[in-house]
Gaussian input, Z-matrix of N, CA and C with variables (Angstrom, degrees):
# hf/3-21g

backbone

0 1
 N
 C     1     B1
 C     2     B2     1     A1
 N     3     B3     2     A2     1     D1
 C     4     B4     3     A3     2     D2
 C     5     B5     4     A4     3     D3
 N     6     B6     5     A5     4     D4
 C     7     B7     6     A6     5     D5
 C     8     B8     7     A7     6     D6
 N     9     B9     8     A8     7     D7
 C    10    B10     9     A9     8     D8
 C    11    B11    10    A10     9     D9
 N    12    B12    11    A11    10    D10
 C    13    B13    12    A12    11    D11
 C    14    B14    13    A13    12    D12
 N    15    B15    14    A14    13    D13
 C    16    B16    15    A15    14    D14
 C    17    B17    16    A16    15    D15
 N    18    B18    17    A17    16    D16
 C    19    B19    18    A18    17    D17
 C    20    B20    19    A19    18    D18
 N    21    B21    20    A20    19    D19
 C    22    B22    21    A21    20    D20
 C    23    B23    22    A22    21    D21
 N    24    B24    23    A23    22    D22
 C    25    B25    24    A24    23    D23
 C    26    B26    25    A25    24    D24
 N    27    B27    26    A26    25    D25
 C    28    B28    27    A27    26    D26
 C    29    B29    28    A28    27    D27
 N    30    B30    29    A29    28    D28
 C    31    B31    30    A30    29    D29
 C    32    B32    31    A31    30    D30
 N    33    B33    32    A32    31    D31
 C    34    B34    33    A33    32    D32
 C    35    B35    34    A34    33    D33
 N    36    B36    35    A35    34    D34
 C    37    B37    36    A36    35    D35
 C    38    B38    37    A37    36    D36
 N    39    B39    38    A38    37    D37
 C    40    B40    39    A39    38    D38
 C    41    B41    40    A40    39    D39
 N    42    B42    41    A41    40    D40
 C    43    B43    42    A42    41    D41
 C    44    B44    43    A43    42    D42
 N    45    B45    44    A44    43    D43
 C    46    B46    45    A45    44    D44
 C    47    B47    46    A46    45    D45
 N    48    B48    47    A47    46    D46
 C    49    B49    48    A48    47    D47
 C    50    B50    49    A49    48    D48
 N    51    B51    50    A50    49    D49
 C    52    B52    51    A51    50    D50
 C    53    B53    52    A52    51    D51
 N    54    B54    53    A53    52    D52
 C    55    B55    54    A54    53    D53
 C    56    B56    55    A55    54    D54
 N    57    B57    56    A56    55    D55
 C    58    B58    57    A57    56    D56
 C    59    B59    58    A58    57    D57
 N    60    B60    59    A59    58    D58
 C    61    B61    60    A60    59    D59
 C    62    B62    61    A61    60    D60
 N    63    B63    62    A62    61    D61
 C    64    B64    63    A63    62    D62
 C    65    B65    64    A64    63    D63
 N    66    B66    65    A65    64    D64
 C    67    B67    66    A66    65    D65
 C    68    B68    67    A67    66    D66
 N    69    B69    68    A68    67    D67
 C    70    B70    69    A69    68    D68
 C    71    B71    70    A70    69    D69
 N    72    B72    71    A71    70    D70
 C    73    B73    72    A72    71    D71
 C    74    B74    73    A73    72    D72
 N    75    B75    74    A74    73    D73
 C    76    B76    75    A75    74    D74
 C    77    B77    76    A76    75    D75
 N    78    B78    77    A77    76    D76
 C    79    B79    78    A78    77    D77
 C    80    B80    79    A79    78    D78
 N    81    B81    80    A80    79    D79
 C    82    B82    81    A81    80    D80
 C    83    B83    82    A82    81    D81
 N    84    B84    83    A83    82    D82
 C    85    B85    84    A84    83    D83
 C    86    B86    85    A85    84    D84
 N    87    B87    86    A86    85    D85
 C    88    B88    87    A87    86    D86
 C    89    B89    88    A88    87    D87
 N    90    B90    89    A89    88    D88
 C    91    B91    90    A90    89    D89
 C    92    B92    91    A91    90    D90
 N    93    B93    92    A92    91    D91
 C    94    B94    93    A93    92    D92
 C    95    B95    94    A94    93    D93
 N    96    B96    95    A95    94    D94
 C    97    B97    96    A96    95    D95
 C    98    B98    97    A97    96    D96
 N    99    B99    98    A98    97    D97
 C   100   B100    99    A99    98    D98
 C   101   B101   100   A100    99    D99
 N   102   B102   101   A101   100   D100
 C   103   B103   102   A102   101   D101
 C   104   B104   103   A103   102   D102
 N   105   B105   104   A104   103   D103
 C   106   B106   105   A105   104   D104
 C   107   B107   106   A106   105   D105
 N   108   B108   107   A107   106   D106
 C   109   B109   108   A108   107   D107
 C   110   B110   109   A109   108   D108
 N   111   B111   110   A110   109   D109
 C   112   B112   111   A111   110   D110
 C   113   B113   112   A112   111   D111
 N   114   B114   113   A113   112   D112
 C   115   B115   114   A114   113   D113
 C   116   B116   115   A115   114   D114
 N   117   B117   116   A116   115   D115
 C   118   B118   117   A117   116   D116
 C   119   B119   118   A118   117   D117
 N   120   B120   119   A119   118   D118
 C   121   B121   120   A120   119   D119
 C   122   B122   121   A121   120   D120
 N   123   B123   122   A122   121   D121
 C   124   B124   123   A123   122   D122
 C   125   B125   124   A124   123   D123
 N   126   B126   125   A125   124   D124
 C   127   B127   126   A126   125   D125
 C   128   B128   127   A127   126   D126
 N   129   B129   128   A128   127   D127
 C   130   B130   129   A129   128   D128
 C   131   B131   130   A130   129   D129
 N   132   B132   131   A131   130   D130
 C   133   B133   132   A132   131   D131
 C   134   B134   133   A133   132   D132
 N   135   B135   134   A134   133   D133
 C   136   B136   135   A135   134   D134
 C   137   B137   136   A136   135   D135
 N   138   B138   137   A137   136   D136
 C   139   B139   138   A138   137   D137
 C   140   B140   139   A139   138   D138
 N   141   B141   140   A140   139   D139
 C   142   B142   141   A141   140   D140
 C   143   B143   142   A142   141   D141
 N   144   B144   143   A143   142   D142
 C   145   B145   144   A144   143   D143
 C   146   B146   145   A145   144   D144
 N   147   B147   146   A146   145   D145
 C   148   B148   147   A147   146   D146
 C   149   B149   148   A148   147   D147
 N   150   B150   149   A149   148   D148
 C   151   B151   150   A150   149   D149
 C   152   B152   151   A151   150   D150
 N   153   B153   152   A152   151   D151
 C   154   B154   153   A153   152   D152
 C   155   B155   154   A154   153   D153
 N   156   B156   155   A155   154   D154
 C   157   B157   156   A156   155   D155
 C   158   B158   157   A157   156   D156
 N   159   B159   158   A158   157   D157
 C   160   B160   159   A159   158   D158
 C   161   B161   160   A160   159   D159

   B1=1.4391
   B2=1.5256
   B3=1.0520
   B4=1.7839
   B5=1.3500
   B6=0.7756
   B7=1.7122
   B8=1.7934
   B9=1.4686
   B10=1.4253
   B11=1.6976
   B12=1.4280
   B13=1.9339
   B14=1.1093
   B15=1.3985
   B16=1.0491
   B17=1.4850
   B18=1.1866
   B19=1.5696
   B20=1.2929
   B21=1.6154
   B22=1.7714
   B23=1.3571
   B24=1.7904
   B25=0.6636
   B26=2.1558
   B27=1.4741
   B28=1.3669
   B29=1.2054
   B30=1.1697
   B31=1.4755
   B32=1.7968
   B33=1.5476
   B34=1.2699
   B35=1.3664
   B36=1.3202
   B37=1.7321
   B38=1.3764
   B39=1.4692
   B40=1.2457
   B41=1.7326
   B42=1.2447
   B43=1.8301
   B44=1.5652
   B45=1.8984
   B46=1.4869
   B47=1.1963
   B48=1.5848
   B49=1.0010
   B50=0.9431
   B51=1.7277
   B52=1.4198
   B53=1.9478
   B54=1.2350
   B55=1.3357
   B56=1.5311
   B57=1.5207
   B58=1.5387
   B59=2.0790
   B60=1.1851
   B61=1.5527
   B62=1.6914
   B63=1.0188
   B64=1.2758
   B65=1.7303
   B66=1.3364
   B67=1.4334
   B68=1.1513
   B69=1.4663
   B70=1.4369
   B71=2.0270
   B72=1.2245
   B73=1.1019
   B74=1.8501
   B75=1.5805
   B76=1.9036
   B77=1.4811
   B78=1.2657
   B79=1.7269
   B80=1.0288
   B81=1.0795
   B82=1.2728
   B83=1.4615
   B84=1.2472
   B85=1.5144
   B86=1.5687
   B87=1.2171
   B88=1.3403
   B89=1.8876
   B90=0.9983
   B91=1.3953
   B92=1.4237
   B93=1.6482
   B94=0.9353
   B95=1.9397
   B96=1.2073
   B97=1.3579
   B98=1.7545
   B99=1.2771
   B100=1.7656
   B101=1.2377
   B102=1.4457
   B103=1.7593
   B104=1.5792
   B105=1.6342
   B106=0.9939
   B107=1.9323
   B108=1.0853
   B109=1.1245
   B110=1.6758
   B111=1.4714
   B112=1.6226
   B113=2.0237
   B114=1.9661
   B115=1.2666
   B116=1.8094
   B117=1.2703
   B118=1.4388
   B119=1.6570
   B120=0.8575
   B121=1.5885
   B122=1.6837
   B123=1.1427
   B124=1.6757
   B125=1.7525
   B126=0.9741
   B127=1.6987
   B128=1.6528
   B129=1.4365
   B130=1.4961
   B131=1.2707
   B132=1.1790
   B133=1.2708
   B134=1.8895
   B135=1.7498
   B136=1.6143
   B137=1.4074
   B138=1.4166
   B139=1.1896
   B140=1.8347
   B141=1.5416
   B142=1.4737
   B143=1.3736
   B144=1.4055
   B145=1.4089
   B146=2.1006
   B147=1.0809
   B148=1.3960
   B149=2.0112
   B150=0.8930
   B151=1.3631
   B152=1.1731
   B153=1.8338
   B154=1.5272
   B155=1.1008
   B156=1.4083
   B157=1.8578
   B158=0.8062
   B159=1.6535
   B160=1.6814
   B161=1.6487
   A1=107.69
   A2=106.74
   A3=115.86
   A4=116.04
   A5=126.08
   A6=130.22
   A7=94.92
   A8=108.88
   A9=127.40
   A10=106.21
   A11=96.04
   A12=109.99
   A13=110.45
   A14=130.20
   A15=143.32
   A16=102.30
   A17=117.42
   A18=114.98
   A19=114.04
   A20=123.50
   A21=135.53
   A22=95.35
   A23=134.22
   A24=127.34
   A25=116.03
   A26=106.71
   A27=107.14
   A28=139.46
   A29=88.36
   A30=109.45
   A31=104.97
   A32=113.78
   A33=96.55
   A34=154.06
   A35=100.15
   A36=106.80
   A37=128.70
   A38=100.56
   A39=115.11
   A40=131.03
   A41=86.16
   A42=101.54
   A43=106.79
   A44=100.66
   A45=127.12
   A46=121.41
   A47=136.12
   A48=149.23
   A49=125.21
   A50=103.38
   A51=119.60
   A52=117.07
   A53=113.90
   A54=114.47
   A55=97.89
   A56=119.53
   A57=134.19
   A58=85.10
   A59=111.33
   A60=108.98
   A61=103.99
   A62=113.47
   A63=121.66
   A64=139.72
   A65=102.52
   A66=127.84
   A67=106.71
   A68=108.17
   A69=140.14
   A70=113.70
   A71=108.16
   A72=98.97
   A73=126.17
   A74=74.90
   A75=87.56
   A76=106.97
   A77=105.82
   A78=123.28
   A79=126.53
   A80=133.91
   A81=148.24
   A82=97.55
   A83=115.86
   A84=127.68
   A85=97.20
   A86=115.53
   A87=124.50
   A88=107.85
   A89=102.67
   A90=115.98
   A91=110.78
   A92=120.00
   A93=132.93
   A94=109.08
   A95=123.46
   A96=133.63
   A97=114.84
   A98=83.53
   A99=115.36
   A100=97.05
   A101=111.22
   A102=116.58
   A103=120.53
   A104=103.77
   A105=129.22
   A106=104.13
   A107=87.12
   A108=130.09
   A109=126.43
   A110=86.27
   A111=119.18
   A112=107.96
   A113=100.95
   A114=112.67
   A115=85.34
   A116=113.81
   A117=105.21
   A118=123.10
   A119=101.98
   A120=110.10
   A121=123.30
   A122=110.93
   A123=113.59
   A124=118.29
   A125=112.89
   A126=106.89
   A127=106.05
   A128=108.49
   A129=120.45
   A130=111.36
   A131=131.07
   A132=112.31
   A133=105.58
   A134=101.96
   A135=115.45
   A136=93.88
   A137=109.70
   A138=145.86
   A139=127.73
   A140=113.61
   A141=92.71
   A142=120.06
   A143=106.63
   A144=115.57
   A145=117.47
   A146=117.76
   A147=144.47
   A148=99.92
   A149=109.80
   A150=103.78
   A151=110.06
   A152=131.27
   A153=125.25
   A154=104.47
   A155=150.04
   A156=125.41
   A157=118.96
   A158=126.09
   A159=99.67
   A160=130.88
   D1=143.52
   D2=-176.70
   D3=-91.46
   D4=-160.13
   D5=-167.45
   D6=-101.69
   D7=-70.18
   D8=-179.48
   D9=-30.76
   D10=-52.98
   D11=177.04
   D12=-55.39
   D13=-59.26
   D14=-163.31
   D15=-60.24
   D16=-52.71
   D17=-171.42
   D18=-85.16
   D19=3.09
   D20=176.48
   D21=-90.04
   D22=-41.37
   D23=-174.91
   D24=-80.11
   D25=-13.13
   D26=145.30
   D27=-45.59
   D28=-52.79
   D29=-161.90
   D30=-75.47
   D31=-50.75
   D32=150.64
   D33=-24.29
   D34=-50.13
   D35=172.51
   D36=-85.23
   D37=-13.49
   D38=173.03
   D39=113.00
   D40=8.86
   D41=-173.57
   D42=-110.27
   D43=130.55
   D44=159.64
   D45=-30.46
   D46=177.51
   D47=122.57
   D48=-20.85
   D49=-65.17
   D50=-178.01
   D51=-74.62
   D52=21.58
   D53=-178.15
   D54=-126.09
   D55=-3.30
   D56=-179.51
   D57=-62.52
   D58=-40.71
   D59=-155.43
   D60=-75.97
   D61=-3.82
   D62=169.93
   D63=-100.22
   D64=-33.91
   D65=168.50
   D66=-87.51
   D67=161.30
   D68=165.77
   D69=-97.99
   D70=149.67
   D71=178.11
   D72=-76.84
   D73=-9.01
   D74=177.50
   D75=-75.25
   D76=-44.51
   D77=156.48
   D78=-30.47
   D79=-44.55
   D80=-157.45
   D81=-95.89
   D82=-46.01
   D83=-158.25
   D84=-72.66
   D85=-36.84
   D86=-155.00
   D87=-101.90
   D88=7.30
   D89=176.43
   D90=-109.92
   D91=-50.29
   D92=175.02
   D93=-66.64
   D94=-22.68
   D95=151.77
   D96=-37.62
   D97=-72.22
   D98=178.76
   D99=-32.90
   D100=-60.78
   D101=-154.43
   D102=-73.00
   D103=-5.34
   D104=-151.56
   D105=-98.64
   D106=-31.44
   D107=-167.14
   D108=-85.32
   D109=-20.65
   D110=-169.18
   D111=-40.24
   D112=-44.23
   D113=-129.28
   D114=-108.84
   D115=-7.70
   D116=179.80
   D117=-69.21
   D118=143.38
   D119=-170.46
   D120=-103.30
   D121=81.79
   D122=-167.49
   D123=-51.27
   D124=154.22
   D125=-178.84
   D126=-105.50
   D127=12.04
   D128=-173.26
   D129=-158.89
   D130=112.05
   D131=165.70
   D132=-116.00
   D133=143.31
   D134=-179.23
   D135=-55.18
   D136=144.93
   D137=154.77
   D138=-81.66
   D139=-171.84
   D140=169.58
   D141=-83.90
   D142=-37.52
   D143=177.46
   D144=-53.70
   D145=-7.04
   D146=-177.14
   D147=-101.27
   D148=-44.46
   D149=-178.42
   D150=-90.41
   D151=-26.77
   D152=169.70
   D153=-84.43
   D154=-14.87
   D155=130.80
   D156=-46.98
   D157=-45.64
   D158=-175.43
   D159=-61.22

């Protein structure tokens, strides 16, 4: 990943310069994942009984 990328993919999610001093770049990556992610539409979603197995 390049510098230029790195900071397009900031700028996407919505974070400053000044919020660079706070995040990680794994952070960043993994949010911008998330966001990416926003619009998918599951054909299942876990329940409670699914999360007290897990």
């Amino acid at each position: 990943m390049t510098t230029p990328l790195f900071l397009l993919r900031c700028l996407e999610i919505g974070l400053s310069i000044g919020d660079l001093d706070f995040v990680t770049i794994g952070l960043v990556l993994d949010i911008w994942t998330e966001k990416s992610n926003d619009d998918v539409k599951y054909q299942r979603l876990a329940g409670q009984a699914e999360f007290d197995k897990f």
